[in-house]
C-alpha positions as CSV (number, residue, x, y, z in Angstrom):
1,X,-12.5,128.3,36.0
2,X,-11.1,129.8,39.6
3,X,-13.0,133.0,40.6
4,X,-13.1,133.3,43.9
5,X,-11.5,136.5,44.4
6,X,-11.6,136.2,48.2
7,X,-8.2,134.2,47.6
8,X,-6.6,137.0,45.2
9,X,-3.0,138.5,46.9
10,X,-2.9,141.5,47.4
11,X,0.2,142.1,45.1
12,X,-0.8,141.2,41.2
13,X,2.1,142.1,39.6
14,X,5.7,144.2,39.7
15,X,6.8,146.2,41.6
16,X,9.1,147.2,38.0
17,X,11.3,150.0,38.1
18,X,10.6,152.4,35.5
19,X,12.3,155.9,34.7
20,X,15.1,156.7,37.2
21,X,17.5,159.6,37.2
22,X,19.4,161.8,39.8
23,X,15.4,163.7,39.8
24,X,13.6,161.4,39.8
25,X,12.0,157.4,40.9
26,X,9.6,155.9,38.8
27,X,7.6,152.2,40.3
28,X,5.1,150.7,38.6
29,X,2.8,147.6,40.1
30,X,-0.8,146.1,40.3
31,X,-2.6,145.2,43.4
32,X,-6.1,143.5,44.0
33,X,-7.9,146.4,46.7
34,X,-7.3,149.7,46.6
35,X,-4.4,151.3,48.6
36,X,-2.3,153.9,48.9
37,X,1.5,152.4,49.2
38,X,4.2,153.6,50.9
39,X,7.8,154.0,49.5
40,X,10.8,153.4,51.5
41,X,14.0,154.3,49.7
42,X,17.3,153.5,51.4
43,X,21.0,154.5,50.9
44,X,23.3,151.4,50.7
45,X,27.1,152.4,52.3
46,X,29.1,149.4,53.8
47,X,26.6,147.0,54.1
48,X,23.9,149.0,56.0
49,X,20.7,150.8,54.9
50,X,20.2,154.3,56.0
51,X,16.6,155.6,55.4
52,X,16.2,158.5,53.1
53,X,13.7,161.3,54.5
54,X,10.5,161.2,51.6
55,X,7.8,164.2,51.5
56,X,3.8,163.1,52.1
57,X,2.4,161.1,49.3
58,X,0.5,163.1,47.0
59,X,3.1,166.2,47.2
60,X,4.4,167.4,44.0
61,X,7.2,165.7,45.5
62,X,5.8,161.8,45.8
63,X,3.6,161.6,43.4
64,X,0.9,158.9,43.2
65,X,-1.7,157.9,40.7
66,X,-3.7,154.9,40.6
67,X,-6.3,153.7,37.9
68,X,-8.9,150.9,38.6
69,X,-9.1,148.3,35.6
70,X,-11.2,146.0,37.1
71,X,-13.3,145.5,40.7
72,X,-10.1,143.5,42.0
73,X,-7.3,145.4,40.2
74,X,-5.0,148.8,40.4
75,X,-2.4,149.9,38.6
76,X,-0.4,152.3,40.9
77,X,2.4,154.7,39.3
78,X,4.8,155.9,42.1
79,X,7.1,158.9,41.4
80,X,9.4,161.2,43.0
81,X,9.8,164.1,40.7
82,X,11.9,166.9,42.2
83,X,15.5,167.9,42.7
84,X,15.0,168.2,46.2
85,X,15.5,164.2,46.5
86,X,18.9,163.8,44.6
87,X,19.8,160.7,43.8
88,X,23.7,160.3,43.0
89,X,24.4,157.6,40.1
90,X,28.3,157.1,42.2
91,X,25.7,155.4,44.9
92,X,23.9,152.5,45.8
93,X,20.2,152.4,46.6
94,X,17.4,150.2,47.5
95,X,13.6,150.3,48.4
96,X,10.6,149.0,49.6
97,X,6.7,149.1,49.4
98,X,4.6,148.8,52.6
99,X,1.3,147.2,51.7
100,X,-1.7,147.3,53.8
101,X,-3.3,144.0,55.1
102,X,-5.2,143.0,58.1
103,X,-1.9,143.6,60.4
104,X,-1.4,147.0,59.2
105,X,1.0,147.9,57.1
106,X,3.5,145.0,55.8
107,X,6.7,144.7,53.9
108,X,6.7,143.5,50.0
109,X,10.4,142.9,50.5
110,X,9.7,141.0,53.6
111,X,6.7,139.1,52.5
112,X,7.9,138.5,48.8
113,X,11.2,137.1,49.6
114,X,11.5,135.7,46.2
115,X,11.5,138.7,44.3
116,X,14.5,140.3,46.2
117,X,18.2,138.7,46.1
118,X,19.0,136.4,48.9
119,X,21.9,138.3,50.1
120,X,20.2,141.6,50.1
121,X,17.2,142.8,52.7
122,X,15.4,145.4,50.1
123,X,15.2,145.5,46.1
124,X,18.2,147.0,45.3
125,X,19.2,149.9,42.2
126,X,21.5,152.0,41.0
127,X,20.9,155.2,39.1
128,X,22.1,155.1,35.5
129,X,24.6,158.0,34.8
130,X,27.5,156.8,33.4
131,X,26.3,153.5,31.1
132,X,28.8,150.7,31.2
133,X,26.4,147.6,30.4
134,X,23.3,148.1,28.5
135,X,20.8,145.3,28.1
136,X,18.4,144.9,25.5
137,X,15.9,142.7,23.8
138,X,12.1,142.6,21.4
139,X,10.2,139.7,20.7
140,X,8.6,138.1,23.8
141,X,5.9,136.0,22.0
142,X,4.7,133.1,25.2
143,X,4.0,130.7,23.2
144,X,7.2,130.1,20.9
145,X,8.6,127.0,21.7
146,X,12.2,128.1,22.5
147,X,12.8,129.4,26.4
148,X,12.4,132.8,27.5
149,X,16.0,134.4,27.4
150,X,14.6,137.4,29.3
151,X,15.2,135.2,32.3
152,X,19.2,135.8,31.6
153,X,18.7,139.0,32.8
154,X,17.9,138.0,36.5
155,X,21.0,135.9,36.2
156,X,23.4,138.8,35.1
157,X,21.5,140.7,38.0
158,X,22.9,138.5,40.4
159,X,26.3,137.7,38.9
160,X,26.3,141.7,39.3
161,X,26.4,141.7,42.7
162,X,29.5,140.5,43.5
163,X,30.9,141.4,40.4
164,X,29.9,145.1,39.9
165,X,31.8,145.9,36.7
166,X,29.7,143.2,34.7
167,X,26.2,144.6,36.4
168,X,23.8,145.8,34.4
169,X,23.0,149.5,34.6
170,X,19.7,149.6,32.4
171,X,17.3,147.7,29.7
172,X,15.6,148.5,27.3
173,X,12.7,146.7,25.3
174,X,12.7,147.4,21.4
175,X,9.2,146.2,20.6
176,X,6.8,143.2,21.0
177,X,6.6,143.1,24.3
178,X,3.5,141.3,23.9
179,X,2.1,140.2,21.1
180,X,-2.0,141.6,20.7
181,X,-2.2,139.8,17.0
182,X,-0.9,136.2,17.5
183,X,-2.3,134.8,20.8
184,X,-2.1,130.8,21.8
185,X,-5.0,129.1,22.3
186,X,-4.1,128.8,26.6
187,X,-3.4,132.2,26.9
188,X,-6.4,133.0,25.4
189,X,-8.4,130.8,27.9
190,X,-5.8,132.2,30.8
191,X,-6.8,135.9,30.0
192,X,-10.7,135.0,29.9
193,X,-9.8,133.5,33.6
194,X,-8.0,136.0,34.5
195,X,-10.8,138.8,33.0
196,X,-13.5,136.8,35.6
197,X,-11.2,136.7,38.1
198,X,-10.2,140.5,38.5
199,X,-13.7,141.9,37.2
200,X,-11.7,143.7,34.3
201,X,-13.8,146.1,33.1
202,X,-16.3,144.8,30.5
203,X,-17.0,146.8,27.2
204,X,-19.2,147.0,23.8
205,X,-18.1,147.5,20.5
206,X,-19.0,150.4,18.4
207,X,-20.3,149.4,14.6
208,X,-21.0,146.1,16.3
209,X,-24.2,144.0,17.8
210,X,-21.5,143.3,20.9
211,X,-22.9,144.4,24.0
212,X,-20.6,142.6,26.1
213,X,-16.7,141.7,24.9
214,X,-16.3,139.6,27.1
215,X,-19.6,137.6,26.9
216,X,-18.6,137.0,23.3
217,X,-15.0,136.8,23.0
218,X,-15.0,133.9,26.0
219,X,-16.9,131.6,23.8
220,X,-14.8,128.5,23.4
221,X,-16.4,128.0,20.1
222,X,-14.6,131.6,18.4
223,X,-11.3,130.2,20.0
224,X,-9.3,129.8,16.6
225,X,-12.0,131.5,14.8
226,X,-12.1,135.1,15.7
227,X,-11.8,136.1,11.5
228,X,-15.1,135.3,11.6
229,X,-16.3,138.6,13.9
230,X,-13.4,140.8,12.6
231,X,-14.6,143.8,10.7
232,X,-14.4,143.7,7.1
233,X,-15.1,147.1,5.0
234,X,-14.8,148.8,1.8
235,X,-13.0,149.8,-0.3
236,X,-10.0,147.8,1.7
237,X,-11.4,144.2,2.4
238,X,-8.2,143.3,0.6
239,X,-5.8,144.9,3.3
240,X,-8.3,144.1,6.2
241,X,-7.8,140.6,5.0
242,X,-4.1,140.8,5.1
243,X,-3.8,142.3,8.5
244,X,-6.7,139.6,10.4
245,X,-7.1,136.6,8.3
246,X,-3.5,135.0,9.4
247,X,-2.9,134.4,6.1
248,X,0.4,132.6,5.8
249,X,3.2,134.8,4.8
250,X,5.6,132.3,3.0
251,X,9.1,134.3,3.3
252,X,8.4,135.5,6.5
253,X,7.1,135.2,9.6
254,X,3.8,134.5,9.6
255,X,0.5,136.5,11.3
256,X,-2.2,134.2,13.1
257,X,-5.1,136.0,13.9
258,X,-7.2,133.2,15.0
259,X,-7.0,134.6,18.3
260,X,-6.3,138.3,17.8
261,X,-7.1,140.1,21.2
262,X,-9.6,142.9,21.1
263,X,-11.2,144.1,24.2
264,X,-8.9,146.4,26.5
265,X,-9.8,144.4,29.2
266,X,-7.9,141.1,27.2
267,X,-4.9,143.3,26.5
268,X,-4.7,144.3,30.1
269,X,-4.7,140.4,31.2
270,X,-2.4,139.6,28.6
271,X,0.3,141.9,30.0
272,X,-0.6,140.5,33.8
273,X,0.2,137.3,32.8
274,X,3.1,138.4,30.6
275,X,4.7,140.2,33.4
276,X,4.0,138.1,36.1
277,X,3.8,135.1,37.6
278,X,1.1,135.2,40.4
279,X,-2.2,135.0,38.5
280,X,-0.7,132.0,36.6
281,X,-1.4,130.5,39.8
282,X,-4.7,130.6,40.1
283,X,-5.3,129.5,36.3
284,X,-6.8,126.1,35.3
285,X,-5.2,125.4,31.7
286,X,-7.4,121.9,31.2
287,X,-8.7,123.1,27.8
288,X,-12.2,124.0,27.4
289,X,-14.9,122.3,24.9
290,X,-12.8,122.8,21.0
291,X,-12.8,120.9,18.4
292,X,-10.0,117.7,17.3
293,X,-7.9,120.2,14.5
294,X,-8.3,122.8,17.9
295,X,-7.7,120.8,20.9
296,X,-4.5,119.2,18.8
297,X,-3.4,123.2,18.5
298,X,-4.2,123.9,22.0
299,X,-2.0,121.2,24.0
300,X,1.1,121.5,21.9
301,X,0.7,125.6,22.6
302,X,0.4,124.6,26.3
303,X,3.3,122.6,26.9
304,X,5.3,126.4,25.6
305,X,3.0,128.1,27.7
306,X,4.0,126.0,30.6
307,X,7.5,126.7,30.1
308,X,7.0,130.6,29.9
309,X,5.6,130.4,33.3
310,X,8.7,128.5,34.8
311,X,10.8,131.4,34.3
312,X,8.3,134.0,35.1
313,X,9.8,134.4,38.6
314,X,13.1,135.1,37.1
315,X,12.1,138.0,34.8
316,X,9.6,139.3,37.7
317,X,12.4,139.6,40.1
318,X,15.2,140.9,37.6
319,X,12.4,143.6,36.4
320,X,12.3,144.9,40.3
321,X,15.7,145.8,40.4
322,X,16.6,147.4,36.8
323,X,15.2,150.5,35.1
324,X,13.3,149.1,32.2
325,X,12.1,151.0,29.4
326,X,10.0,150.4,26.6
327,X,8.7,151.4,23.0
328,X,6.3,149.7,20.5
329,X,6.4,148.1,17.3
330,X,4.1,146.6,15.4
331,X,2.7,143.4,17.5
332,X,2.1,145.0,20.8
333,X,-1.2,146.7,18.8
334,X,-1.4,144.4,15.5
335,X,1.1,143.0,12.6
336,X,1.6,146.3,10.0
337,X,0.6,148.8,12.3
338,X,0.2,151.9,9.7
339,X,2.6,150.4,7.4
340,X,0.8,151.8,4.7
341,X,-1.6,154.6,3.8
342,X,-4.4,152.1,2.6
343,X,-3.9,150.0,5.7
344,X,-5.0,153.3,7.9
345,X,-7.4,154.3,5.9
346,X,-9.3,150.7,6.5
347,X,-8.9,150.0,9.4
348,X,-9.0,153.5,11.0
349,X,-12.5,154.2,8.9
350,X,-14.1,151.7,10.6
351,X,-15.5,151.9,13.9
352,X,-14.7,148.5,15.5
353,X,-11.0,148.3,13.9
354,X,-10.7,151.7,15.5
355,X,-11.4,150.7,19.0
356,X,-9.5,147.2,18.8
357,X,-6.2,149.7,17.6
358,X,-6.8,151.9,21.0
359,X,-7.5,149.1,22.9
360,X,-4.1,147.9,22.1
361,X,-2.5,151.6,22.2
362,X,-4.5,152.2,25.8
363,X,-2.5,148.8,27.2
364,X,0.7,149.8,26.1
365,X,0.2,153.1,27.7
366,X,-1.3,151.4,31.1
367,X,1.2,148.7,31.3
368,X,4.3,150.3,29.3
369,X,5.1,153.8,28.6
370,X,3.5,155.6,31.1
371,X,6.0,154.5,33.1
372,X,9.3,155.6,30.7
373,X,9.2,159.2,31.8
374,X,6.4,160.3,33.1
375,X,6.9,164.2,33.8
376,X,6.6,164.7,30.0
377,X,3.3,162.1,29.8
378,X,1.6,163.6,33.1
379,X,-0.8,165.9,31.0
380,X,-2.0,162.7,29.7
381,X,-1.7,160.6,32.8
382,X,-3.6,163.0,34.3
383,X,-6.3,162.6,31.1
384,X,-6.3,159.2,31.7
385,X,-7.1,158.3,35.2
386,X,-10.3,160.4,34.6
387,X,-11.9,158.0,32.7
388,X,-11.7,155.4,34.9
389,X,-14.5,155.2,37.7
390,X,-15.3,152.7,40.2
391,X,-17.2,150.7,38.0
392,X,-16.5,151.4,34.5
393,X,-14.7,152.9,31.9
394,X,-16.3,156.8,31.6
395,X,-16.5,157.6,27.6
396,X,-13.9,154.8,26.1
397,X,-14.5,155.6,22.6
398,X,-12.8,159.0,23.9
399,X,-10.2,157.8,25.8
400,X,-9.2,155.8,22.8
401,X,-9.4,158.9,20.8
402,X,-6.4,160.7,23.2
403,X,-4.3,158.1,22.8
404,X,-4.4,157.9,18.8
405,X,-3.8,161.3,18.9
406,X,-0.9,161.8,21.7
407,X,2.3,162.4,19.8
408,X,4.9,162.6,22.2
409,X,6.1,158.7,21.9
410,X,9.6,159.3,21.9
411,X,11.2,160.2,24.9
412,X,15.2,160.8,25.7
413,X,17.7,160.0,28.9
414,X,20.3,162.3,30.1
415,X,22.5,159.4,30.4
416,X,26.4,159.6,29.3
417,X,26.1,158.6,26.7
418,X,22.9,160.5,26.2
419,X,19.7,158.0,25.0
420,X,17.4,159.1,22.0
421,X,14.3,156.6,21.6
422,X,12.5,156.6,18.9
423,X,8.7,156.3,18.1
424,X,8.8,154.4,14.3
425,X,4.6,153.4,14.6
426,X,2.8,156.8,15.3
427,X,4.9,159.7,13.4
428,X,5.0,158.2,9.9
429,X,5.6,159.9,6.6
430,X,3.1,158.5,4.1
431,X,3.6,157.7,0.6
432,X,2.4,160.4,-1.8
433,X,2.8,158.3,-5.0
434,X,0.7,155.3,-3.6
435,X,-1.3,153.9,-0.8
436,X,-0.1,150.7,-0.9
437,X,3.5,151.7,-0.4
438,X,5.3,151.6,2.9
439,X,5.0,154.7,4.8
440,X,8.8,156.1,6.0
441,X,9.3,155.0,9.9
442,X,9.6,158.9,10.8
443,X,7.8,161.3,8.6
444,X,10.1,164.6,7.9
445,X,9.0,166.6,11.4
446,X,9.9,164.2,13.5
447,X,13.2,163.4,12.1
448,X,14.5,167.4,12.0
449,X,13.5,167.0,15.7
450,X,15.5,164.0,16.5
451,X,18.3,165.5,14.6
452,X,18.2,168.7,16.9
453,X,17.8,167.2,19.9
454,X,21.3,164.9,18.6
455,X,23.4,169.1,18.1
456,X,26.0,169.4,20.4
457,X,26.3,166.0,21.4
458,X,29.6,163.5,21.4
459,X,28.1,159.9,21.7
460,X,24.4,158.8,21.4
461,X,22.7,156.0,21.9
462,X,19.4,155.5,19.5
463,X,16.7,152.9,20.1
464,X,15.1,152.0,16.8
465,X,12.7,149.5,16.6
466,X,13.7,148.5,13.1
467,X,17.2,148.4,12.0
468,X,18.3,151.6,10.5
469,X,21.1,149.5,8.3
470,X,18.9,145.6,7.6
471,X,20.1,143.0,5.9
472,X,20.6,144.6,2.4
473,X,19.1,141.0,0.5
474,X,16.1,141.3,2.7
475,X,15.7,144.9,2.0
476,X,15.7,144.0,-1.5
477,X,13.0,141.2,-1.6
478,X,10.6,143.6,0.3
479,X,11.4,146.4,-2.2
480,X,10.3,143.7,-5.0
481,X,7.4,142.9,-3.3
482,X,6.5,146.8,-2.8
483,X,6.7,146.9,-6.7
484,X,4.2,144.7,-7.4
485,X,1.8,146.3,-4.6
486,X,2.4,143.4,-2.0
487,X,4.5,145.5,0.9
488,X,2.4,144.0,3.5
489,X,2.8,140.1,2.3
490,X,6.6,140.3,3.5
491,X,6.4,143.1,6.2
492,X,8.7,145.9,4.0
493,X,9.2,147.4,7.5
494,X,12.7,148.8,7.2
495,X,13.7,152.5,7.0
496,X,15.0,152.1,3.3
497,X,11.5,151.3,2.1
498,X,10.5,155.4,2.0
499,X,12.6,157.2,-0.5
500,X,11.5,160.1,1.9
501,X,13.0,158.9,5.1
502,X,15.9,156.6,4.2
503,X,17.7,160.1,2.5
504,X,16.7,162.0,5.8
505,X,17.7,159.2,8.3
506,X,21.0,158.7,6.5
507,X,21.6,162.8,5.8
508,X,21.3,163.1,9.2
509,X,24.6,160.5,10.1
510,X,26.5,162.8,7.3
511,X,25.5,166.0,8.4
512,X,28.5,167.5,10.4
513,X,26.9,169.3,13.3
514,X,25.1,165.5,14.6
515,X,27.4,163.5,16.9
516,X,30.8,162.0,16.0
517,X,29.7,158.7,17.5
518,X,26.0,156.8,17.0
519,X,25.3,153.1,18.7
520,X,21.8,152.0,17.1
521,X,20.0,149.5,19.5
522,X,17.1,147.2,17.4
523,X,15.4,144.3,17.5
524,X,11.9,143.3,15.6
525,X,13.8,141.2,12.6
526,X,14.0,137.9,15.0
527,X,17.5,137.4,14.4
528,X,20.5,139.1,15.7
529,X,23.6,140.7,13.7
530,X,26.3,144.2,14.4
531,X,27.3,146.6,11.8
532,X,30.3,149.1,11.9
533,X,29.2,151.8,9.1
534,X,31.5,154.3,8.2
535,X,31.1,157.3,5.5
536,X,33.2,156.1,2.3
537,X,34.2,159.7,1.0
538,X,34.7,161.6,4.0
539,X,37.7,162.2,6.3
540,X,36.3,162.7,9.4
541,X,33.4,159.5,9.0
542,X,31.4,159.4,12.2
543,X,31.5,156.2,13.6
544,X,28.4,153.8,13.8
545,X,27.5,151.1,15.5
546,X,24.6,149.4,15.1
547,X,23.5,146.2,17.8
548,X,20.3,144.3,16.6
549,X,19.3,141.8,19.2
550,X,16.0,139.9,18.4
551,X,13.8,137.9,19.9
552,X,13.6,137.5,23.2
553,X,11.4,134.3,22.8
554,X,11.1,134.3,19.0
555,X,13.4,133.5,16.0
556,X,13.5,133.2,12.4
557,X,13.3,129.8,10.4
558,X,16.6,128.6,10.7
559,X,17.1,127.1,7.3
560,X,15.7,130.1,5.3
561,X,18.0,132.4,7.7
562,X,20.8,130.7,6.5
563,X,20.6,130.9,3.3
564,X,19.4,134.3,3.2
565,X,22.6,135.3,5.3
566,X,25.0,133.4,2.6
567,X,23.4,135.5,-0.5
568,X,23.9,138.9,1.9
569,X,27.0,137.5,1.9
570,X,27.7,136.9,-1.1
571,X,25.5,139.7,-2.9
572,X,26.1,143.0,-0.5
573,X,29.4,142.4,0.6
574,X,31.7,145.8,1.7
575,X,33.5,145.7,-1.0
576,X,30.4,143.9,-3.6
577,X,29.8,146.6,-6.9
578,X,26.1,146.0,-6.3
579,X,26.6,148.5,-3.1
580,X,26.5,151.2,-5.8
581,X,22.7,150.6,-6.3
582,X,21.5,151.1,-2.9
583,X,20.4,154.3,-1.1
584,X,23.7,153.3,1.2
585,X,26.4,153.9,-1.5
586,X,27.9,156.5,0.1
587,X,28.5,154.1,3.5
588,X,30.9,151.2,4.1
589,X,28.8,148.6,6.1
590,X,31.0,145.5,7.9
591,X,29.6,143.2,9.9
592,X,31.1,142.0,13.4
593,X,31.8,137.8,13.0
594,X,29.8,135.9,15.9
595,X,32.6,134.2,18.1
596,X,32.2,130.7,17.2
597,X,29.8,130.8,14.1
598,X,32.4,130.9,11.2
599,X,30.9,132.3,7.9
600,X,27.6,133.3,9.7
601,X,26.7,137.3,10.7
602,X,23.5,136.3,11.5
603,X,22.5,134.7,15.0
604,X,19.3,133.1,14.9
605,X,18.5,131.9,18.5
606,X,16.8,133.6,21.3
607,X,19.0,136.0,23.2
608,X,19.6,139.2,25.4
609,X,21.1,141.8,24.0
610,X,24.2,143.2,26.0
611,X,26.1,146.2,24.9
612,X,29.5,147.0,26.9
613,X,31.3,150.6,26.8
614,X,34.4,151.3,28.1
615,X,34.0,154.8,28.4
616,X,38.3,155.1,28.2
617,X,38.0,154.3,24.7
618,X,35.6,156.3,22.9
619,X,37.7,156.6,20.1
620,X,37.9,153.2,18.8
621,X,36.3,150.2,18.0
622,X,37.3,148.7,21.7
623,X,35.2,150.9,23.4
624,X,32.0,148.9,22.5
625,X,31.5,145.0,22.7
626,X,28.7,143.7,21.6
627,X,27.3,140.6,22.8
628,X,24.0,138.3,23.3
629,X,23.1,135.9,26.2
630,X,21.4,133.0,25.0
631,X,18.4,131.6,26.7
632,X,20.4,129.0,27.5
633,X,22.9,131.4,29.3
634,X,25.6,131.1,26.7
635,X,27.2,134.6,25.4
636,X,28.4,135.0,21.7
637,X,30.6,138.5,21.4
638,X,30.9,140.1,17.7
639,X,33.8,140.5,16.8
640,X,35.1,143.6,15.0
641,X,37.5,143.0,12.1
C-alpha cells in the first residue's frame, strides 16, 4: 500500500463546473494542502482572452469555502454570486485556477495540459441560456464490464469546438452517480489506499463495539463479507435483510452488499476515485490476502476496474468544461432508499443504519449537490463546514442529523426552456394502508409546489429520476409483487406504484394552467426508451416528451429485456384495450422507434443521453430529437411516428 503523502499533487480531483448562470460561477475541486485559489475568468472574442476584473476572495462577491476531509485533502467550493459580474450566455468564456506551490503561484491550465483542449489556452464554457443540446445520463457503476460511455461526452466537447451548433450546452446526472451499496472488491481495497493515503478522517459507530471504521472495515478478511457486521434489528430483520444481504433479486437487477460502503470517509474516496483519475495513480491493485471463491471475484472485477480508469481522463477533462448537475437516487446512499414505510422505520431506528444512511447523504452533499446551486444551500453550507476541524469531524452524529433533515433537494434553472429537478428519495408520501407498500416518489406538498413553480410557464424541462411514464409490463410485475407484500424483491420504484402520487403527478400534466409543453429527462431503469404522451379526450393535449437514458456504465440483461419489451409490445400497445386498466387511461403513450433496431423501443447498451431542441419549432414534434451516444461513440436517434 502507497502512503507516502510527500508524493501527493497538489490537485486531487476537478476542477468541475457546477451551477452557472448570467449571476453566477460555481467550481468545485480537491487539493492535498490547504490553499486559498485564485480564479481567473476570461472573455473569449476573436481568438483572444481579455481578463475580466474579479472582487477579493471572500467578498460576498467571490465566495470561497473549503472543508478539510482528511490531513491531505480539501474540498474547495468557488462562487461568484452577484449581478455585478454578468455573465452573457450570447458569449464565450474561459478560466483558470492559480495554485500555490514552491514557485508561487502556478497555472492548473498550464500545468494540467491534459485537462484543457489542445487548441485552447484556458478551460473554456459557455453560459446556458438558451438550451440547444442537453446531455444526460445515471448509472455509473466502475465495475460493470461494459465501457464508460460518460467518456462520449469529452468527445462531443471537442467535436463542439469547431462545430458549435452540435456543442453541448449542459449535463445533467439522473442518479447513481456512484454506487454506496454494490462496491467491487478493487475499489474497495483502492478506497482503503486511498483512505491511508489522504488521512480521511477516521470515525466510530454508534450502537456498535467499532472504535475505528477504518481499522475494521480495511480488514481483507470482511472483503465480501461485510453482512456479517451489518446491523440487524427488530421488528424488521426481514427488510434489513433485503436491503444488506445481496440477496439475488431474480427479475431484476440484483443488490450485492458484500461490500456495502459505510464510513463517510469510504464514500468520500469512492467519489475521488470515481471522479478522477490522479489518485488511481498511486494505487497498488495486486489483491490483498482473500480467499479462492474471493480472489476468483476480485481479478475478474479488476480487469473492469482497469478499464474505468482508462477513460478517466476523458470524463475528468469533459467535466471541466460543462455545467454538470446532479440529483440522487437510490444507489448513491443504498438500493430502496425509503421505498417503503417499514424499510425507514428499520433502518432509521437503529443507530448504526442511521449513520451508514448520512454517511452516504453527507458525500452526496460534499461531492454532489452542494455544488448545483449553492445560494439556496449556503445556510447549510455554512452548517457544514463547521463541523469540520483540523483534525476531525466535530459532532458527526449531528452533522448527519442536518442532512436527513434538509429538505430543499430540488433545485430549478432559469434556463429557456426553464429546468425543474426533482428530489424523488427525500420528500416521499408514505402508504397509509400498509408499511410494506411503496411510498409515492413525491408526497402531496411537494408536488403542489412543483406544480406552482411550473404556472405561467410555456416549455419545461423535468429531471426525474424515475420515469414518470415506465414500461407499463414492468409496472405491472412490480404492482403484483406489491400485492403479495414483496415491493422491495423487484424494486416497485416507479411513480404509478402510489395511488396517491401517480393521480397527482398525472393531474398535474392535465391541469390547464401547467405548461403546454413538458420534456421528462430519466434514467435509473438501465435501459433507454422515448415516449410522446398526449391527453386522449382533450382538444388542446399538452404535449410530452419523455427521454429515459440509462446507464452510463450499467445495463439490463439483455435477453430478459427483450422479451420484456416484446410483451410491452404486445400487451400495452397505444391502441391495446388493456390501456383501459391502468391509472394512464386517460393518455395516449407512443414510443419513438430506435433508428436501426426494428421492432425494439428499448435500447439496452450503455449510452449518453443527448436531447436536441430547435427552439424554431416548439410546436411540433421536430423541435426535439432525441438521441444516445453509445460508449462505443455510435448515436441511435428515436424516431417519432
Amino acid at each position: 500500500m502507497h502512503n507516502d503523502s510527500s508524493t501527493l499533487p497538489s490537485l486531487i480531483a476537478g476542477p468541475m463546473l457546477r451551477h452557472v448562470s448570467p449571476t453566477e460561477f460555481t467550481l468545485w475541486l480537491v487539493t492535498s494542502e490547504h490553499c486559498h485559489p485564485e480564479l481567473l475568468l476570461y472573455r473569449v472574442q476573436n481568438g483572444q482572452y481579455h481578463r475580466l476584473t474579479l472582487p477579493e476572495q471572500n467578498s460576498e462577491i467571490l465566495a470561497h469555502q473549503v472543508i478539510k476531509i482528511g490531513q491531505h485533502a480539501y474540498i474547495h467550493l468557488l462562487q461568484i454570486n452577484t449581478r455585478s459580474v454578468f455573465l452573457d450566455p450570447e458569449a464565450h468564456y474561459a478560466y483558470d485556477i492559480m495554485l500555490p506551490n514552491s514557485n508561487g503561484l502556478i497555472s492548473i491550465a498550464k500545468s494540467h495540459s491534459t485537462l484543457r483542449y489542445e487548441q485552447q489556452a484556458y478551460f473554456h464554457f459557455r453560459v446556458p441560456g438558451v438550451l440547444k443540446n442537453v446531455m444526460h445520463g445515471s448509472c455509473r457503476k466502475p465495475h460493470h464490464p461494459e465501457q464508460d460511455a460518460l467518456a462520449q461526452l469529452d468527445r462531443l466537447i471537442e467535436v463542439g469546438i469547431n462545430q458549435p451548433e452540435d456543442a453541448p450546452d449542459v449535463v445533467f446526472f439522473t442518479g447513481d452517480q456512484i454506487y454506496a451499496d454494490d462496491v467491487s472488491g478493487p475499489m474497495l481495497f483502492a478506497i482503503h489506499q486511498v483512505i491511508a493515503l489522504l488521512g480521511l478522517w477516521d470515525e466510530s459507530f454508534p450502537d456498535t463495539d467499532i472504535d475505528s471504521a477504518y481499522e475494521k472495515l480495511s480488514q481483507s478478511t470482511l472483503y465480501y463479507q461485510r453482512e456479517s457486521i451489518l446491523p440487524d434489528t427488530q421488528p424488521n430483520e426481514d427488510v434489513l435483510d433485503n436491503i444488506f444481504s445481496g440477496k439475488r433479486k431474480p427479475l431484476f437487477t440484483s443488490v450485492h452488499a458484500q461490500n456495502h460502503l459505510m464510513s463517510l470517509a469510504e464514500i468520500l474516496g469512492m467519489y475521488l476515485l470515481t471522479w478522477s483519475d490522479t489518485l488511481w495513480q498511486l494505487i497498488d491493485l495486486s489483491p490483498p490476502e482473500l480467499s479462492e471463491n474471493s480472489l476468483k471475484r476480485y481479478l475478474h472485477e479488476q480487469d473492469a476496474i482497469e478499464g474505468f480508469i482508462e477513460t478517466l481522463p476523458n470524463v475528468r477533462r469533459a467535466l471541466a468544461h460543462i455545467p454538470n448537475y446532479y440529483i440522487f437516487d437510490d444507489h448513491d446512499v443504498t438500493d430502496d432508499w425509503n421505498l417503503t414505510r417499514a424499510w425507514e422505520e428499520g433502518i432509521y431506528g437503529h443507530g448504526f443504519s442511521r449513520r451508514i444512511i448520512a454517511n452516504a447523504l453527507i458525500g452526496y452533499w460534499l461531492c454532489q449537490g452542494m455544488g448545483n446551486q449553492p445560494m439556496r444551500t449556503q445556510s447549510l453550507l455554512n452548517k457544514t463546514v463547521a463541523h469540520f476541524s483540523d483534525s476531525t469531524i466535530i459532532e458527526h452524529t449531528q452533522l448527519g442529523e442536518k442532512l436527513l433533515n434538509w429538505s430543499c433537494w430540488d433545485y430549478q434553472l432559469a434556463t429557456s426552456p426553464p429546468v425543474r429537478v426533482l428530489d424523488t428519495r427525500t420528500q416521499r408520501w408514505r402508504s397509509e394502508t400498509s408499511k410494506h407498500k411503496p411510498s409515492g416518489l413525491m408526497d402531496w406538498e411537494s408536488l403542489v409546489e412543483f406544480q406552482q413553480s411550473l404556472v405561467g410557464e410555456d416549455d419545461v424541462i423535468v429531471v426525474s429520476a424515475a420515469p414518470i411514464y415506465g414500461v407499463k409490463f414492468i409496472e405491472t410485475i412490480q404492482r403484483f409483487f406489491t400485492w403479495i407484500g414483496k415491493a422491495l424483491t423487484v424494486d416497485a420504484e416507479n411513480w404509478m406504484a402510489h395511488k396517491g402520487t401517480a393521480n397527482v403527478i398525472l393531474n398535474i400534466f392535465k391541469h390547464e394552467r401547467t405548461p403546454p409543453r413538458f420534456i421528462i429527462l430519466s434514467g435509473d431503469v438501465h435501459y433507454s426508451f422515448v415516449y410522446d404522451v398526449r391527453l386522449r379526450f382533450q382538444k388542446n393535449s399538452p404535449q410530452i416528451l419523455q427521454f429515459t437514458c440509462s446507464g452510463l456504465k450499467n445495463a439490463f440483461p439483455t435477453a430478459l429485456i427483450e422479451k420484456l419489451d416484446k410483451i410491452n409490445q404486445w400487451c400495452y400497445s397505444s391502441k391495446s384495450p388493456l390501456n383501459i386498466f391502468t391509472k394512464r387511461r386517460d393518455m395516449k403513450i407512443i414510443a419513438r422507434v430506435p433508428e436501426g433496431f426494428k421492432g425494439k423501443e428499448l435500447i439496452n447498451i450503455p449510452a449518453l443521453g443527448w436531447l436536441a431542441l430547435d427552439p424554431n419549432k416548439t410546436a411540433s414534434n421536430d423541435a426535439t430529437t432525441c438521441s444516445i451516444v453509445t460508449n462505443h461513440g455510435k448515436k441511435i436517434t428515436f424516431k417519432a411516428d
